[in-house]
Structures are given as C-alpha cells and as structure tokens.
C-alpha positions in Angstrom: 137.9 86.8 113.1 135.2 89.2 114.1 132.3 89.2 112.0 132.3 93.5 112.7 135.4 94.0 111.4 135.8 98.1 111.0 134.3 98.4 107.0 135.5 101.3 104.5 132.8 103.3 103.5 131.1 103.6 99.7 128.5 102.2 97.3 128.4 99.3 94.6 130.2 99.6 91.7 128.2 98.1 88.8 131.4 97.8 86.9 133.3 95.2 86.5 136.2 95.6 89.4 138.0 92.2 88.7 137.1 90.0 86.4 133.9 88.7 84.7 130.6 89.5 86.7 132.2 90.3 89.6 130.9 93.4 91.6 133.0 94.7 94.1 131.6 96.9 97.6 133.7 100.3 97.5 131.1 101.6 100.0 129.6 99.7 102.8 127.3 102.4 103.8 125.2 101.5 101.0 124.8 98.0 102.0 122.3 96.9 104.0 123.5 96.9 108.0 123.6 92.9 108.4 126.3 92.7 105.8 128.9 93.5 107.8 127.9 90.5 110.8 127.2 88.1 108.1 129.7 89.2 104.9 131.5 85.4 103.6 129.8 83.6 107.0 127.1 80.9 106.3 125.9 78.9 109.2 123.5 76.1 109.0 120.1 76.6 111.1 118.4 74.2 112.0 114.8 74.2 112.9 115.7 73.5 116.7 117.9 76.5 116.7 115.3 78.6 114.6 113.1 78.0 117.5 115.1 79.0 120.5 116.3 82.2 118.7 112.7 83.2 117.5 111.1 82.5 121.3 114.3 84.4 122.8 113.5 87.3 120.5 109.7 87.2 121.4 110.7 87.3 124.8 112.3 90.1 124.9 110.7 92.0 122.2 106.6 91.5 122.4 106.0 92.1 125.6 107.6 95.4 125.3 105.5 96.0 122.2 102.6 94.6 123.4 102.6 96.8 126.0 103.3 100.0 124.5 101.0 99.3 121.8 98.1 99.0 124.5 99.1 102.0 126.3 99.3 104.2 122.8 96.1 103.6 122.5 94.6 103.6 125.9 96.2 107.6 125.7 94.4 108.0 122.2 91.1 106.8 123.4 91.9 108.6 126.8 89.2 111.5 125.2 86.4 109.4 124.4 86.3 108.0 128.0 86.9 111.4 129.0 84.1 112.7 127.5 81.8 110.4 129.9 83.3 111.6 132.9 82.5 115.3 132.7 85.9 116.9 130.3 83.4 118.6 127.9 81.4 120.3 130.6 84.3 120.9 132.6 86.3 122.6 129.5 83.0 124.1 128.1 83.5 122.3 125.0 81.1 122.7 122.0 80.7 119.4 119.5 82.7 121.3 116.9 85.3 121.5 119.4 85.3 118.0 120.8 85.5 116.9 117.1 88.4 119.1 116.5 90.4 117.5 119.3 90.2 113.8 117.8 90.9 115.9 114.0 94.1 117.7 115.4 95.8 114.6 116.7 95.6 113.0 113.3 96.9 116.4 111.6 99.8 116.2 113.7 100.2 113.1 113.4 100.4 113.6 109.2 102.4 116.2 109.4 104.9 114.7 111.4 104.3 110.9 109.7 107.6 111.5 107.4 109.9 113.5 109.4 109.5 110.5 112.2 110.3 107.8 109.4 113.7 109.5 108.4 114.4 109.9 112.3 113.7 106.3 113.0 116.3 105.6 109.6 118.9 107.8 110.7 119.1 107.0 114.7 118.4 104.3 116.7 114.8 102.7 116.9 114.3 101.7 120.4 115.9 105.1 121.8 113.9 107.3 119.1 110.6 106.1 120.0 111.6 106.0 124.0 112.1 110.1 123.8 108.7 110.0 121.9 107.0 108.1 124.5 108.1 110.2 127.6 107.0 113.4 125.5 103.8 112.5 124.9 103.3 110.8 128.7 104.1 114.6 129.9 101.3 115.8 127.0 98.9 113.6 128.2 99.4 114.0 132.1 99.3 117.6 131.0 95.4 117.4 130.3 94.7 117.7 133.7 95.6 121.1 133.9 93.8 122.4 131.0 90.9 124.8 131.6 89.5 125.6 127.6 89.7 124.1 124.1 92.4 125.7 123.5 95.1 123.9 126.4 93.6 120.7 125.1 94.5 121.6 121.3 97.9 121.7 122.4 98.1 119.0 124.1 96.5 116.5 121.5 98.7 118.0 119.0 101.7 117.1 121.3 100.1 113.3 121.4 99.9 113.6 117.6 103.2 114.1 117.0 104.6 111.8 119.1 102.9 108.7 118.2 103.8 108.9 114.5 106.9 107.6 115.7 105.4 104.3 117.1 103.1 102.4 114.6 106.3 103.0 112.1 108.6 102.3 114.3 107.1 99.1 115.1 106.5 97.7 111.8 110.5 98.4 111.3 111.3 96.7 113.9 109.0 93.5 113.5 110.9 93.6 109.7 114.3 93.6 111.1 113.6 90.3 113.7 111.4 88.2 111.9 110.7 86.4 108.6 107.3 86.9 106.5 105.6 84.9 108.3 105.5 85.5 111.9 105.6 89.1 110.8 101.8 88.9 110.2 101.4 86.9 113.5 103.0 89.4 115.1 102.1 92.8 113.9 98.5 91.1 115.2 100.2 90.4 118.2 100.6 93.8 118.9 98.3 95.4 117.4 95.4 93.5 119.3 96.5 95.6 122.3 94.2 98.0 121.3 91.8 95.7 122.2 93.0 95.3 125.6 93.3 99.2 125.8 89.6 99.6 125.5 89.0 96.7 128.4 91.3 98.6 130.7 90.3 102.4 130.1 86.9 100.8 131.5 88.1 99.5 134.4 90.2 103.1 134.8 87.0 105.1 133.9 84.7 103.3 135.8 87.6 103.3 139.3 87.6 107.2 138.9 84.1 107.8 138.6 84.4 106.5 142.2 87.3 108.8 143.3 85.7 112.0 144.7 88.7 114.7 145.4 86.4 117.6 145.3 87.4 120.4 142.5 90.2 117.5 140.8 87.6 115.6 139.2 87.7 111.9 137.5 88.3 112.5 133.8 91.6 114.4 135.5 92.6 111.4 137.3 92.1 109.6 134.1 94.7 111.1 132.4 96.7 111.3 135.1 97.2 107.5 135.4 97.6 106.7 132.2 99.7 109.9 132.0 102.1 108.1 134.7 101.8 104.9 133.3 103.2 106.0 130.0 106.0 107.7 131.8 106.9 104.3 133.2 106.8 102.5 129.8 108.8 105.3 128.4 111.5 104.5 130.9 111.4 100.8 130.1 111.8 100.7 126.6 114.7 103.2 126.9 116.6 100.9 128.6 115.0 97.4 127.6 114.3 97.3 123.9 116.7 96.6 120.9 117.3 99.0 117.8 118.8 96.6 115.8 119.2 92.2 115.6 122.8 93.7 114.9 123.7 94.8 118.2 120.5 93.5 120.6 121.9 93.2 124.1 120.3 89.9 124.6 121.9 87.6 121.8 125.1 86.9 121.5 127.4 87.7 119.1 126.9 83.9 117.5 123.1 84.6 118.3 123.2 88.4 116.1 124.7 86.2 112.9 121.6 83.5 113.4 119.1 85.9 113.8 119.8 87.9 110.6 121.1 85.4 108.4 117.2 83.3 109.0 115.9 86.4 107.4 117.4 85.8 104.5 114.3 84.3 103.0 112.8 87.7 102.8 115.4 89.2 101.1 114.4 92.9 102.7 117.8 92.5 105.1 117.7 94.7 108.3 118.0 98.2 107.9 120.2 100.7 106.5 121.2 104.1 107.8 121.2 106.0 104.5 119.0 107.7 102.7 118.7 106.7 99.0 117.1 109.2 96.8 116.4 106.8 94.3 114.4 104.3 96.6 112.7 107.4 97.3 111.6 108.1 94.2 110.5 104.2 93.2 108.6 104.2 96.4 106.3 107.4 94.7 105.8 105.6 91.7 105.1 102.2 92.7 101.3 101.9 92.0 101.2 99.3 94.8 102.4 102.2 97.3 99.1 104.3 96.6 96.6 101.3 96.4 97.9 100.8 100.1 97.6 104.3 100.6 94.1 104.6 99.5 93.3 101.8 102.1 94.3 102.8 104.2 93.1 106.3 103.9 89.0 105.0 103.1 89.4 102.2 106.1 90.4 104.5 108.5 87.6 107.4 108.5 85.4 104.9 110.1 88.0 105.2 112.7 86.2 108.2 114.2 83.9 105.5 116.6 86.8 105.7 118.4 85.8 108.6 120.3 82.0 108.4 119.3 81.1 104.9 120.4 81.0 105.9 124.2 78.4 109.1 123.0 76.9 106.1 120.8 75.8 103.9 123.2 74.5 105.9 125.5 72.4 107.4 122.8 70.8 104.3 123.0 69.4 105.2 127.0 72.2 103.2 128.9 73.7 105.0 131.8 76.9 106.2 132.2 77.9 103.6 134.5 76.3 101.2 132.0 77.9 102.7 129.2 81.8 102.5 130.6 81.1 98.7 131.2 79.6 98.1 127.8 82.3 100.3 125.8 84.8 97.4 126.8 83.2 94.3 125.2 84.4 96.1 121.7 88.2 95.3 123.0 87.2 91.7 123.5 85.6 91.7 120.2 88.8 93.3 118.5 91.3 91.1 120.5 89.3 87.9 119.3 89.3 88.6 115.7 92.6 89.9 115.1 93.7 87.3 117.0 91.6 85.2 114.7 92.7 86.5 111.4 95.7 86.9 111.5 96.6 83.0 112.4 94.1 82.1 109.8 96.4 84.6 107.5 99.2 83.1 108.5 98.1 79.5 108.1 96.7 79.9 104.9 98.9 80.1 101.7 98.5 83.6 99.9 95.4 84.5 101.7 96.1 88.0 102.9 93.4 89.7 100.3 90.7 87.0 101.3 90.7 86.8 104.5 90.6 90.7 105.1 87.5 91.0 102.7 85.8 88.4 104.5 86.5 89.8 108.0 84.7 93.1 106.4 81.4 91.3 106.1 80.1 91.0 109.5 80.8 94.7 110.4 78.5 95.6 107.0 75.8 93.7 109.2 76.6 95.5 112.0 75.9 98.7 110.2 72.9 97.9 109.0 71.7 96.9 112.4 72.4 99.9 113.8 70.6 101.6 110.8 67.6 99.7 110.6 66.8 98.1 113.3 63.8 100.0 115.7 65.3 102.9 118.2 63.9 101.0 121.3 65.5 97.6 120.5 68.3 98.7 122.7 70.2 95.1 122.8 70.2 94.7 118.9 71.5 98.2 118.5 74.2 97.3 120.8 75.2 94.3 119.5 75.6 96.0 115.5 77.9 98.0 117.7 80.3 95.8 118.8 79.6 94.2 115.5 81.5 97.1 113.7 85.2 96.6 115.3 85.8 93.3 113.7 87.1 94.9 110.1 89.6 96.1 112.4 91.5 92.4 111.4 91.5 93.8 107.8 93.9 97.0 108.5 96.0 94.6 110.5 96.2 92.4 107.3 97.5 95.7 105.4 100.0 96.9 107.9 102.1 93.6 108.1 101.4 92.9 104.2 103.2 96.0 103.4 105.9 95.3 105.0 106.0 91.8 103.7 106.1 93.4 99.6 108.8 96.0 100.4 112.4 95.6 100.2 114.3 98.7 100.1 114.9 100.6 103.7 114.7 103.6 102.5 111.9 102.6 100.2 110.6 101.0 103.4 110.0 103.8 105.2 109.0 106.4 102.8 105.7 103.7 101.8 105.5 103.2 105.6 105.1 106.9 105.9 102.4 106.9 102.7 100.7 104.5 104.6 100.3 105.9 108.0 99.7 109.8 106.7 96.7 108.5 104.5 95.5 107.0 108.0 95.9 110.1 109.4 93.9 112.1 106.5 91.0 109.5 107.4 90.9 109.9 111.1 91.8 113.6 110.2 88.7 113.4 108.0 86.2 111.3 110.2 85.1 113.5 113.4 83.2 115.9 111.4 80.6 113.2 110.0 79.4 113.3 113.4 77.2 116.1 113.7 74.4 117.2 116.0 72.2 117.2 113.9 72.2 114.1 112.6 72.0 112.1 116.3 70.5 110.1 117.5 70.2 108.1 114.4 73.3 109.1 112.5 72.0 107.7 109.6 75.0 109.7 107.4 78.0 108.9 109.3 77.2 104.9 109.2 76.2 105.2 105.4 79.9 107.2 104.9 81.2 104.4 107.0 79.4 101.5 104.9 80.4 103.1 101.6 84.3 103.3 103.1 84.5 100.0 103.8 83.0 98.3 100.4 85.7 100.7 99.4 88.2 98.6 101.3 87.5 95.5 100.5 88.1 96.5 96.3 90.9 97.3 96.8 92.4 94.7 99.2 91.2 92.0 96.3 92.8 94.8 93.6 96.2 94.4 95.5 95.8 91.1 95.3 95.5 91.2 91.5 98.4 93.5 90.9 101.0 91.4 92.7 99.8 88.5 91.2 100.3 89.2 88.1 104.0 90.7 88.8 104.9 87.8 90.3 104.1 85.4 87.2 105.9 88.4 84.9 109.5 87.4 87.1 108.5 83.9 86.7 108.7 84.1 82.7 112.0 86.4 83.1 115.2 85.0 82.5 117.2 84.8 86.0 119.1 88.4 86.7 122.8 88.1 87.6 123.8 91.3 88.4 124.2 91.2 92.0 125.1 87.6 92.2 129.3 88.7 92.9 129.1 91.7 95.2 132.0 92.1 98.0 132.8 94.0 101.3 136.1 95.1 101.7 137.1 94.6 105.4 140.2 96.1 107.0 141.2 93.2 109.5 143.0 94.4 112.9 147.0 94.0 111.4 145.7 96.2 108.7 145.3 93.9 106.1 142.4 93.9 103.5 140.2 91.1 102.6 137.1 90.7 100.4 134.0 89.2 101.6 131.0 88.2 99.7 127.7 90.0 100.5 124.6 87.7 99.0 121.8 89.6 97.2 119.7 89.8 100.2 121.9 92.3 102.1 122.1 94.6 99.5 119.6 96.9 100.4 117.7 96.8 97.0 113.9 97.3 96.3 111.7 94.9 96.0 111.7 96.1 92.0 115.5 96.4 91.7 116.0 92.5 93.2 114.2 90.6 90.3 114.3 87.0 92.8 112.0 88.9 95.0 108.5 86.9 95.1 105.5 89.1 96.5 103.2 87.5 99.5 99.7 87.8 98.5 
C-alpha cells in the first residue's frame, strides 16, 4: 500500500468521533505534510541507516546551500568592494548617498521579509527561491549600467527584495531535513559562507583592478561576474535542490518515510501548506518571538562594517591594493569561529546562550582597540578589526536556536519573518552612524556598536532564562492526552476508506499547543 494514498481534505475534530479519546482527521490539509508518507507506518532506524540517510541528504543539499549562501553575500558586499574600485567617483556619489544604498537594501528587504515567508509556505521552496535568485543576478549585473544614485537605488532595492527569500528559506529547509542537532551544525555550515564570500570578492576585486577595458571600468566587471555567477546558481538550484524530504528526487520512496519519521524527535514535523490564523496570532504574543526579535535587531546595526570596513582600513594609510588583500582575512576570521562555535554549540548540552555570550567578548576588545589604541599603530588597529567579526558566531547561534524552539509552520514562519525584518531595521538603521564627520576616528559608531552588542549578550542569557523556566513548568504538569488518538482518513485505490494514525508530532501544532515539547537552550 502506498504511503501517498490520495487524502480527503479537513481539520481535527477535537470531539470525540468514536469512542473515548479518540480524535479523528476530517481534514488532512491541516496536518502537518509528512502525515500522509508516514500515517500508521513505523520503521525502526537504526544508527547505521541514520547515517547514510543524513550524509545522502548533506550531499545533495549543502553544497547547494553553501554555495548560494556565499554568493548572497558576495552580491551584498559587492558595494563595499565597489566602492574601492572607483563606483562612487564614477556615479558621483555623496556619503549620504553611498549610505543610502546599503540602507535601501535592508528596507526592501523588511518590507518584503513577510510576504516572502507566506510565498515560501504556500509554493514550493527550492523553486521559490530559484526565481528569486535569477531576479536578483539580473539586478545585480544590472549595476553596470548605472550612471547616478538614482539607477543604483533601484537596483539595490531589487537585491533587497529578493534575498528576503533566502535566509528564510533556508532555515525552513534545514527544519524540514534535519533533527535539532545538526540543525545548529548546519545553519553554521552555511552561514560561514559569508566568510568565504569576503575571501573571494578579494580575489575578484583585486583581478579587476588589473583588467583595463578603457571606459568599462573594474567595479563594472565586478558586478558583472558575480552578476553571471548568480545567474548560474539560479539555474542550478532550479533544477537541483529539493522543496520538500516528502518528495526530494534523490531518496527513495522507502528513503522519504526514513528521513521524516527521524525527525520525529523534534516534534516541529515538515511543513504545511496552510495558513493558520491562530498560529499567527500565538506567534505575536509569544514573548520569546520579540526577545529574538530584539536580537536580532540590536546585533545587527553593527552590521553596517559590512560596507565600511574596506573605507575603514584604509583610513588607517594602507593602499588600495593593500586594503582588498587585507579586507579578506575578516572571512577567515568569520569562517573559523562560526565554524568554531557552532560545533562547540552542538557538543555541549544546552549551551546555546553561553557560548554566544562568550563569543561576544573578544569583539568588545576589538572595539576598544580600535578606539584607544594610537592613530599610527597601524597593525593594532588592524587587528581590533578583524577582531570585531567573531560575534558574528552569536547571530548564527540565534538563527538555528529559533528554529530549534518553534513548532508550528505557520507559527514558524511568521517568527522567522519577526526575526529577519528586525535584522533588516538594524542594517536599515546602521549606515547612517557613519558620518564624515566623525572619520577618521569614528569614535560614535564603535561606541553605538559596543553598546549594541552588551545589548546582545542580555538578552541571549534572558532567552536562556525564559525557556528554562517553561520547560521545568511542563515538567510539574500532568501529561496532556489530547492529541494522543488523531487519524487520517485515506481513500485506498478500490475506493475503500481506512483510518490511519497520525502521532503528535505531525500535527502541525505550536510549540505551546504540544505540551511534550521540551525547549533547547
């Protein structure tokens, strides 16, 4: 028998539709989507099998989103390295202008933050975020052409909108394939690529500074390549990457059961394809939804040395030659410590909070390196630099904790979409701390900075708290049975109807609704 047997639609009747406790499935669209492969079906993994299927799902999934994560941001950061090879001469761009470029990304990107959410709910991941991916490769290669502030506005408003589709999308995705665990391995997986992004732009920037076309100059041929190069990953993932462990072209039918039954532990299911007001409105009144938010918000203004640290350094009297080589060791000093902390996260029983806070520290040193340390002590102010990209480990933390504490996929995405607007209001916010008249010292923006991430790391430990003390409050409940008798109705091929039983798991309920949920900390 089939394990997608065509299912009736409808919701879950909390009465009694037998006998008893018994809670019968009218509506399968309620459900969450694995329900219907893995409805009355129970097979026994074992760790061997665990395995295979987990290094068959990295294979074909984190390449692809280790990839696409480096070239997002290679494309983001594409303005900053721009900026060294001649775009703000060339585009007669004043600093309030330059700073409104990295501003109107992020506005885009919050405007469009929920919209992208319910689109990656109601179709298919992997094909959603491909048609964002070859929009915003056209946006960027598009830069080339622009002659004023204003083409570039447009452009980096394109690029805004777009890539609210993939942070989102990705921390959906890592949700539907993995369990809690190697979630936090792997949104750090991923998200490292940002480091590698920064190592590569240099290498671009510093081959076109040696490509002489006459009136097509190098910061054109920047965007151009990774312009084309975006166009290519676009075309990939259309055709390459999953939507759903429910119907991934790489497993087997036997394989698609395995692969969502082992995350059964998390008891967050895979996704579901309707929106649920209610989830909606317990995902705006969840206190832990705003505490993330506020995070995320406060950690991100200091996000703004993105497309300053270039201008930083050479503020301190390097070249620009010098300064394109140097702007890379910050991806080396990103990819180590994410790749650091989030194996140390992962290794460590309940350590989220800690570990983030601690990973904070060294950047507070860097700040106050580049602050007080004497103007001509050019290597010290270089290396309280690079010092300040290691917090970056702490907002990796946050992204794949989220996603850990919320059950719900409607819920799921609206916090998801809480989460990545309030970065966007702090790399909204950011640019316009750096002022002219404030270099070469910028004595203000790193003090804003300092006092952002103290910010941070209160309420990382105030998370911590908070979930804490819910967790011991279901330990002193009494066990809820109210889900424990739920069935599918399932019209077989001769046109018979059976019953199946769906476990709590794949019900799609919240993290508050399911009363066995237990919150990572």
């Amino acid at each position: 028998m089939r394990a997608q047997d065509s299912l009736e639609k409808a919701s879950i009747d909390s009465k009694d539709e037998k006998k008893g406790n018994v809670h019968v499935a009218l509506v399968t669209d309620q459900v969450d989507t694995g329900a219907a492969l893995v409805a009355g079906k129970h097979v026994d993994i074992t760790p061997e099998e665990d395995r295979r299927l987990r290094r068959k799902i990295d294979l074909h999934l984190m390449p692809l989103m280790c990839v696409l994560y480096w070239i997002q941001f290679m494309d983001k950061t594409t303005l900053g390295s721009a900026a060294i090879l001649g775009i703000k001469t060339a585009t007669h761009l004043t600093t309030n202008e330059y700073n409104w470029l990295g501003t109107i990304f992020y506005l885009a990107y919050l405007a469009f933050e929920y919209p992208q959410n319910l689109a990656l709910q109601r179709f298919p991941v992997g094909k959603w975020m491909s048609l964002n991916i070859f929009v915003w490769g056209v946006a960027l290669c598009s830069h080339a052409a622009c002659k004023n502030f204003g083409g570039l506005f447009a452009c980096r408003f394109i690029l805004g909108i777009c890539e609210g589709s993939i942070t989102a999308g990705f921390m959906i995705v890592t949700s539907m394939f993995y369990t809690r665990k190697e979630q936090t391995l792997r949104v750090g997986y991923w998200f490292l690529m940002n480091g590698t992004a920064q190592i590569v732009i240099g290498f671009i920037s510093f081959g076109t500074l040696r490509i002489k076309t006459g009136s097509f100059e190098p910061w054109q041929w920047l965007v151009i390549i990774t312009g084309i190069l975006t166009l290519i990953t676009a075309a990939c993932f259309f055709f390459m990457f999953p939507d759903s462990p429910t119907n991934a072209w790489f497993l087997t039918p036997e394989e698609r059961v395995i692969a969502v039954q082992r995350l059964q532990a998390n008891q967050t299911g895979v996704e579901n394809k309707r929106w649920k007001r209610e989830q909606f409105i317990e995902a705006l009144t969840d206190p832990k939804t705003w505490l993330f938010a506020l995070f995320s918000a406060f950690d991100n203004v200091p996000n703004s040395l993105t497309n300053q640290q270039q201008l930083i350094i050479a503020n301190f009297g390097f070249t620009t030659l010098q300064t394109t080589l140097l702007a890379m060791v910050n991806g080396f000093v990103e990819i180590t410590t994410i790749f650091t902390g989030v194996n140390l996260a992962a290794r460590l029983p309940n350590s989220r909070a800690y570990v983030g806070t601690v990973y904070f520290l060294p950047t507070i040193l860097g700040i106050l390196l580049v602050n007080l340390l004497p103007w001509s002590n050019k290597i010290g102010l270089l290396f309280g630099q690079w010092l300040t990209g290691i917090s970056t480990t702490a907002f990796v933390l946050a992204l794949s904790w989220l996603t850990n504490v919320t059950a719900g996929h409607t819920k799921k995405v609206t916090v998801n979409a809480i989460m990545l607007i309030a970065y966007c209001v702090g790399n909204a916010a950011g640019p316009f701390m750096w002022q002219a008249k404030y270099e070469p010292r910028n004595h203000v923006p790193w003090l804003i900075i300092g006092i952002c991430y103290a910010t941070c790391m209160v309420l990382l430990m105030l998370i911590r708290v908070l979930l804490a003390r819910e967790n011991r409050r279901r330990d002193a409940e009494p066990r809820d049975t109210t889900y424990d008798d739920v069935y599918v109705e399932v019209v077989l091929p001769d046109g018979s109807r059976v019953e199946r039983k769906v476990e709590k798991e794949y019900l799609d309920l919240t993290d508050i609704q399911n009363r066995d949920f237990r919150y990572v900390l």
